[in-house]
C-alpha positions, 0 to 999 in steps of 0.5 A: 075360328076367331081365337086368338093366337099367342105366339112366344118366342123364348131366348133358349130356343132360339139359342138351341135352333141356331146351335142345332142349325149350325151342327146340322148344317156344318155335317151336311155340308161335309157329307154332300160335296159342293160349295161351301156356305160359310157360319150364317149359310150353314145355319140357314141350311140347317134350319131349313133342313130342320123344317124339311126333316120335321115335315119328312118325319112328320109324313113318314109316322115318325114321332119325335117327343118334345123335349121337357126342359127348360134352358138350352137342350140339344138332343141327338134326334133334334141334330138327326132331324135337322141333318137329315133335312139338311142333307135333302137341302143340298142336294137339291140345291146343288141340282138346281145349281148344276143345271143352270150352268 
């Protein structure tokens, strides 16, 4: 248990989560009705949603193949998870939202 960890983060990645947070995030929001959260809220939206959507699919079974390639890859799946996350995301914020005013 005392192994240590080696955590890398690399430029592309962090580039492919922000763009398929954006898409995400953007559809999600024109699919659930409510506030608008401009460029940076829909990218938080949908990368939470991609962590919500990878939990879900996660739970439910679904397996999803990592992606082989180097450099910026958006896939559909990748977009489908983080959007379906991202729909729950709103949703669950607008009622949180509705029922405190």
């Amino acid at each position: 248990m005392d192994q240590p960890i080696t955590v890398t983060f690399v430029p592309e990645q962090i580039i492919t989560w922000l763009i398929i947070g954006l898409i995400a995030g953007l559809l999600a929001s024109i699919l659930v009705r409510g506030r608008r959260f401009g460029l940076w809220g829909s990218i938080l939206v949908g990368l939470v949603g991609a962590l919500i959507g990878g939990l879900l699919f996660t739970a439910l079974g679904i397996q999803i193949s990592p992606a082989l390639t180097e450099g910026i890859t958006i896939r559909y799946i990748d977009i489908l998870v983080a959007f379906i996350g991202a729909v729950i995301v709103l949703i669950l914020v607008g009622a949180i939202w509705w029922r405190r005013f």
